[in-house]
C-alpha positions as CSV (number, residue, x, y, z in Angstrom):
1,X,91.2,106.6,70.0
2,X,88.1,107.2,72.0
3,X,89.5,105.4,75.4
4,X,92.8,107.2,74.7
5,X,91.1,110.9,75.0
6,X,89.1,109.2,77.5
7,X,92.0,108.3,79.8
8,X,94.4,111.2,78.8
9,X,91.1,113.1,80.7
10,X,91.2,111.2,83.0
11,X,95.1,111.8,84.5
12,X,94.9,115.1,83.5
13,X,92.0,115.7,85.8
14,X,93.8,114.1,88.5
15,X,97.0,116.2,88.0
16,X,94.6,119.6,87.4
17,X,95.1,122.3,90.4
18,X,91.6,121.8,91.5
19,X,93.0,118.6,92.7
20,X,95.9,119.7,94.0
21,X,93.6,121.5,96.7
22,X,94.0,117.7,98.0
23,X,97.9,118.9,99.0
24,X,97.0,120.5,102.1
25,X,95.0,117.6,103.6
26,X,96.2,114.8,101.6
27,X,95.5,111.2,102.8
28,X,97.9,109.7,104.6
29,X,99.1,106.2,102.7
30,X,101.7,103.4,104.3
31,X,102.8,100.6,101.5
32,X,103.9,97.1,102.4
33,X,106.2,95.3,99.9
34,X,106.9,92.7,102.5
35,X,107.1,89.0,101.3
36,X,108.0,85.6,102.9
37,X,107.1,83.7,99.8
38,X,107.5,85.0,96.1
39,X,109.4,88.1,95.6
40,X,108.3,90.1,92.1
41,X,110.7,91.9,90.7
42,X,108.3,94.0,89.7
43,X,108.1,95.8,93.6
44,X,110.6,98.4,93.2
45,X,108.3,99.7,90.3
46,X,105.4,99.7,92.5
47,X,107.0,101.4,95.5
48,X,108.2,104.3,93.1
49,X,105.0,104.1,90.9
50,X,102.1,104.8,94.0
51,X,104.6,107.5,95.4
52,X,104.4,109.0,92.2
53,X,100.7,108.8,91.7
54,X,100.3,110.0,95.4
55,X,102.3,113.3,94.4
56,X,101.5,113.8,91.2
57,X,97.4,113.5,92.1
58,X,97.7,115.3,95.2
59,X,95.1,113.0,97.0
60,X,97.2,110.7,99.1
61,X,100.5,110.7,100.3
62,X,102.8,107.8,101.3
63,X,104.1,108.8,104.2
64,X,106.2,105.3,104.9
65,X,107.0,101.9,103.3
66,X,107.1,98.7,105.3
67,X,109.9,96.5,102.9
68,X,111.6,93.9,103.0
69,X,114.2,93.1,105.4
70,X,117.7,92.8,103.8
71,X,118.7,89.8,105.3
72,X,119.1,86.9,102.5
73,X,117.7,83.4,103.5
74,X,119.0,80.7,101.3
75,X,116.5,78.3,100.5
76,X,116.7,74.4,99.9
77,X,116.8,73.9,96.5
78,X,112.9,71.5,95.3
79,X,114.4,68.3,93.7
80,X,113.3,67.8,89.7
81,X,110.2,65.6,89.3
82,X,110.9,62.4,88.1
83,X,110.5,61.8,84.2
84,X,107.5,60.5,83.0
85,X,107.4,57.2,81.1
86,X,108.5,57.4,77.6
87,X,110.2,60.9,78.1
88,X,112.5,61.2,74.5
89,X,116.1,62.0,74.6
90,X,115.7,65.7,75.4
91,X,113.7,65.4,78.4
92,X,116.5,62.7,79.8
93,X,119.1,65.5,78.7
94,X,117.4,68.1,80.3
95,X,116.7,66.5,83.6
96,X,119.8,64.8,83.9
97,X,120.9,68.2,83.8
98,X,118.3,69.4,86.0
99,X,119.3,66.7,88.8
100,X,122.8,67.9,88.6
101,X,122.9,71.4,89.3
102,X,120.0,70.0,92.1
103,X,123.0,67.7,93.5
104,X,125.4,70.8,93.3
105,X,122.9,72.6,95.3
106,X,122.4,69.8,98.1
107,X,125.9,69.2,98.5
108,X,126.0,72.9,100.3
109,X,123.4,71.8,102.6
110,X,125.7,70.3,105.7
111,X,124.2,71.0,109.1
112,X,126.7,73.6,109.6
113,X,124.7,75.4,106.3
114,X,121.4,75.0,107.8
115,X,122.4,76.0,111.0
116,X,123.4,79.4,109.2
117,X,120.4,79.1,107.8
118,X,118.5,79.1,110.7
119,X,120.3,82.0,112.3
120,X,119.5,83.6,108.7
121,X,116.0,83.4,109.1
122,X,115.6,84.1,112.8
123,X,117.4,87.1,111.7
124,X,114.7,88.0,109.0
125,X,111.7,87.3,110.9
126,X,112.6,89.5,113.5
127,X,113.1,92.5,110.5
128,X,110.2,91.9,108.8
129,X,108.5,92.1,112.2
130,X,110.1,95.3,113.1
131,X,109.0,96.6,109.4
132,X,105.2,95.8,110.0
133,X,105.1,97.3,113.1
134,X,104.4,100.2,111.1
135,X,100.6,98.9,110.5
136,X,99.9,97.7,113.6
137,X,96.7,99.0,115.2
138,X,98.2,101.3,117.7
139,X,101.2,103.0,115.1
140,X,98.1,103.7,112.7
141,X,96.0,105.4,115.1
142,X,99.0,107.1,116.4
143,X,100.2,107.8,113.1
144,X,96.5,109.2,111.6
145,X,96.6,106.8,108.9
146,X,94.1,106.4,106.3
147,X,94.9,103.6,104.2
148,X,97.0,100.2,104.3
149,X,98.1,99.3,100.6
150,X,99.5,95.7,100.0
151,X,101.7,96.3,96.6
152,X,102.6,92.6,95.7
153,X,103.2,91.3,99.3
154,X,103.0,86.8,99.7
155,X,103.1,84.5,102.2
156,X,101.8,84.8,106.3
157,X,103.4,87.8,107.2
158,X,104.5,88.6,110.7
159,X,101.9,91.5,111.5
160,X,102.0,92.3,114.8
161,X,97.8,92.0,115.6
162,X,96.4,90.7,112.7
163,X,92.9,90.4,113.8
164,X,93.2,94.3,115.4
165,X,94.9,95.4,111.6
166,X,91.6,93.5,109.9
167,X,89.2,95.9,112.5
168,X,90.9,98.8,111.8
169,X,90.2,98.6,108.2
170,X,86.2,97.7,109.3
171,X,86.0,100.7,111.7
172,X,86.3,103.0,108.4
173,X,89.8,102.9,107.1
174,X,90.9,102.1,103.4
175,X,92.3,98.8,102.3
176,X,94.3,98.3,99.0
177,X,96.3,95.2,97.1
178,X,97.5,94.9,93.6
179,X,98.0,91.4,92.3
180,X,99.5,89.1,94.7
181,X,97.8,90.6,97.2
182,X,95.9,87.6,97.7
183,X,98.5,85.4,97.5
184,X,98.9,86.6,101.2
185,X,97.9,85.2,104.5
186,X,96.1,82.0,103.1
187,X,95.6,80.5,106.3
188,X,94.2,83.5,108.1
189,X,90.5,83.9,107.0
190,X,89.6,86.8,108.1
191,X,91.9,88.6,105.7
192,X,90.8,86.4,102.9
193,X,87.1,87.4,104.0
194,X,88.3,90.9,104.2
195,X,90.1,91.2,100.7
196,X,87.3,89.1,99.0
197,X,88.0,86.4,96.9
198,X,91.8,84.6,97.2
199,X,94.9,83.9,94.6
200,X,94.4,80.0,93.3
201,X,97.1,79.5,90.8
202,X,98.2,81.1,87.5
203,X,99.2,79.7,84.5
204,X,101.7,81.4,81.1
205,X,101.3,85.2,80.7
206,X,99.4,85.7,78.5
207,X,97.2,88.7,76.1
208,X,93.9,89.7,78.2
209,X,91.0,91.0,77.0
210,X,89.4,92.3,79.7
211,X,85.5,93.8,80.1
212,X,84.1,96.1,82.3
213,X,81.5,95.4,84.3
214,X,81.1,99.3,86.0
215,X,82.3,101.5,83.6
216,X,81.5,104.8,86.0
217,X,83.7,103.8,88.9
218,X,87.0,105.5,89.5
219,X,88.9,102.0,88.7
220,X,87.6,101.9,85.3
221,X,89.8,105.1,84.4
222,X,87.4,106.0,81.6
223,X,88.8,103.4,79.9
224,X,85.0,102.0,78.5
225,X,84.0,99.2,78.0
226,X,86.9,97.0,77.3
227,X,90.5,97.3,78.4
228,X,93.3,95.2,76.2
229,X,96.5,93.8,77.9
230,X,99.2,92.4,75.4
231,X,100.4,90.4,78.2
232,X,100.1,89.2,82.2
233,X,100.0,86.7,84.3
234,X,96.3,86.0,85.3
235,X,95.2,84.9,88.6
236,X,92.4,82.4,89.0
237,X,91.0,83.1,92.3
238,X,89.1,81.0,94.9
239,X,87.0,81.8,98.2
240,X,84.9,84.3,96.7
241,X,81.6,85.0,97.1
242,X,80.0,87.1,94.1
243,X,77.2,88.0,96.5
244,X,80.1,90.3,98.8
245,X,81.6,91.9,96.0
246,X,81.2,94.6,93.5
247,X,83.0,93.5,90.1
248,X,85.3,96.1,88.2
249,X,86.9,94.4,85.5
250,X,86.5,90.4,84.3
251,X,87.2,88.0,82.0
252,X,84.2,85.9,80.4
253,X,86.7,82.7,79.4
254,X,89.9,81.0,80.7
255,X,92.8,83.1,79.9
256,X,94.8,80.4,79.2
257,X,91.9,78.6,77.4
258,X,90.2,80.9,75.5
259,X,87.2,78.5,74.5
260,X,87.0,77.7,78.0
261,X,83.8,80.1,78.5
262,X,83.6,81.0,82.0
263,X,83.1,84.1,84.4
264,X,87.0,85.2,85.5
265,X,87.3,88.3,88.2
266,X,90.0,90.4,87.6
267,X,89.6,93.5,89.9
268,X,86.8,94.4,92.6
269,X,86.0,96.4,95.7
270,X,83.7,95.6,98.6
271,X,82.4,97.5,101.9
272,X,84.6,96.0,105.1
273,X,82.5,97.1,107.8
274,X,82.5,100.8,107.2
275,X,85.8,100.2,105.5
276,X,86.5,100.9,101.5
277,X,88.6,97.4,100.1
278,X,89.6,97.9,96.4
279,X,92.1,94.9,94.7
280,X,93.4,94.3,91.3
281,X,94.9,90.8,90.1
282,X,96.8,93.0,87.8
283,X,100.2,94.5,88.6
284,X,102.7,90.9,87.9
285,X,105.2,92.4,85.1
286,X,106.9,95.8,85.5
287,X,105.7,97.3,82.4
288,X,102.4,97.8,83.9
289,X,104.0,99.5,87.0
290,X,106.2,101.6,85.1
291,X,105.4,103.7,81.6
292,X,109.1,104.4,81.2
293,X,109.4,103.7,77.3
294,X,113.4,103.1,78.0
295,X,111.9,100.1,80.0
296,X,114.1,96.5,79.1
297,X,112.0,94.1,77.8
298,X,108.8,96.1,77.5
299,X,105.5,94.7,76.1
300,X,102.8,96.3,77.2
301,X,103.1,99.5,75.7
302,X,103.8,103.2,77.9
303,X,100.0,103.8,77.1
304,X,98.8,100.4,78.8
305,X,101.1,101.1,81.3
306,X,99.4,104.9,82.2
307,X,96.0,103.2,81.9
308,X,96.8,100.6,85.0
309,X,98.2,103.5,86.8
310,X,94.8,105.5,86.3
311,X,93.1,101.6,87.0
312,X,94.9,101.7,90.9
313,X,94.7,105.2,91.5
314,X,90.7,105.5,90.5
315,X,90.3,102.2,92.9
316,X,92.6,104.0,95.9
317,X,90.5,107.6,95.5
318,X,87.4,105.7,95.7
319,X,88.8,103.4,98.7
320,X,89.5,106.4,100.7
321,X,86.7,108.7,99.9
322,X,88.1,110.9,97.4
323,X,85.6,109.8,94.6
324,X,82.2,108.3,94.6
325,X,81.9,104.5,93.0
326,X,79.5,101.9,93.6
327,X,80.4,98.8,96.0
328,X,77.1,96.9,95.9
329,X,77.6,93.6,95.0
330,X,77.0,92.4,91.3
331,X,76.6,88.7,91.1
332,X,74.7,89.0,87.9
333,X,77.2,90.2,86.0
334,X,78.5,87.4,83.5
């Protein structure tokens, strides 16, 4: 009840008309959904759920989305892994099954196909190109942008001056990325450096019982101490050094393996330069995105929901200024 008043505080603050003095010189915000590997289908939620926290809080605005292009690449279908020895009858069933509809899929493939397919993705490059030459260096100067959010983006993506968009950020702009964030631009390190730690793999969604580990910055949303999830998908992350970031929210065992004691980021922020970097692992299923109670397949309830929209829009204040939160690095913290 306590973290409820707490948080109902919180985004009633943030909607408050003190705040809405914030109008008149509002940060300026662009949001890439852009992906050339996993798409979420969870990005339309985000799109609509940070232009709704950027109105209703008065402190940033989006003033333009880099998406996807709408060119459709078909991709070759991965063939089934072979059964293991002593598979029962099932597991023959089910990948007999398996390798047919993988046949089906094949049979499509005749160089005429792939040579569409080719053309297909030529096509889409040169889109999702186009799209991001919204955050190159010169369109955000041009543009007097404050902050770069990556809502669910994968893969390498086609940014037009990647090591000029990473020295933008350090020369004293924001940076912000909700979950698969850091499944993006794995072989470019200085974004990996940049962001701070880097998406491993994930395993079953799953309940999370998360802990704070600064419960007076902005991201913590006075929620307290503890923050309950009835279900996500959990990244395990790699490439980070504890020693360069400043831990919001962990895990202290294997989300998957709950006896499996061990120290598990969830969300942090970091100093870039004289840039502000704030991510959050959270942010797979759309019922964290969206608090619409009419909402198929919900889960998480409208309430968890609100709290992970306080979580991003406390972390995006801070990363731009708006509110004060500490970003020395915690290693300590277990």
């Amino acid at each position: 009840m306590k973290k409820s008043l707490r948080l109902l505080f919180v985004l009633a603050l943030a909607a408050s008309p003190a705040f809405s003095s914030f109008a008149a010189e509002a940060k300026r915000v662009v949001v890439v959904t852009v992906t050339t590997g996993f798409r979420h289908s969870s990005i339309p939620y985000a799109e609509k759920t940070l232009q709704k926290l950027g109105e209703e809080s008065g402190a940033f605005t989006v003033v333009d989305f880099a998406r996807q292009p709408e060119v459709q690449v078909p991709h070759k279908p991965n063939k089934p892994k072979d059964l293991p020895d002593g598979a029962d009858e099932k597991a023959k069933a089910r990948h007999d099954a398996d390798m047919q509809k993988y046949d089906a899929e094949m049979a499509k493939w005749t160089p005429e196909y792939e040579a569409q397919v080719k053309d297909l993705q030529a096509q889409f490059d040169a889109a999702a190109k186009q799209s991001l030459q919204k955050v190159s260096p010169e369109s955000l100067t041009a543009n007097k942008i404050d902050m770069v959010i990556f809502a669910n983006t994968t893969g390498d993506l086609p940014l037009p001056d990647k090591e000029g968009f990473i020295k933008w950020i350090e020369d004293g702009h924001a940076f912000a990325a909700m979950h698969s964030g850091s499944d993006t631009f794995h072989k470019f390190p200085g974004y990996i450096e940049m962001l701070g730690g880097e998406f491993e793999t994930h395993h079953a969604q799953v309940p999370a019982d998360l802990v704070a580990a600064d419960t007076a910055h902005p991201a913590n949303a006075g929620l307290g101490s503890k923050w309950d999830l009835k279900q996500e998908e959990m990244y395990h992350i790699k490439s980070q050094d504890r020693a360069r970031v400043h831990i919001l929210w962990y895990m202290q065992h294997d989300p998957n393996e709950t006896a499996t004691q061990v120290f598990f980021p969830v969300s942090w922020c970091r100093m870039a330069g004289k840039g502000r970097v704030f991510y959050t692992s959270l942010g797979h299923r759309e019922d964290l995105w969206s608090d619409d109670p009419a909402l198929p397949g919900r889960v998480n309830s409208p309430e968890i929901s609100k709290q992970y929209q306080a979580h991003i829009l406390g972390g995006i204040k801070w990363a731009l200024g708006l509110a004060d939160g500490n970003a020395t690095p915690n290693p300590d913290v277990k």
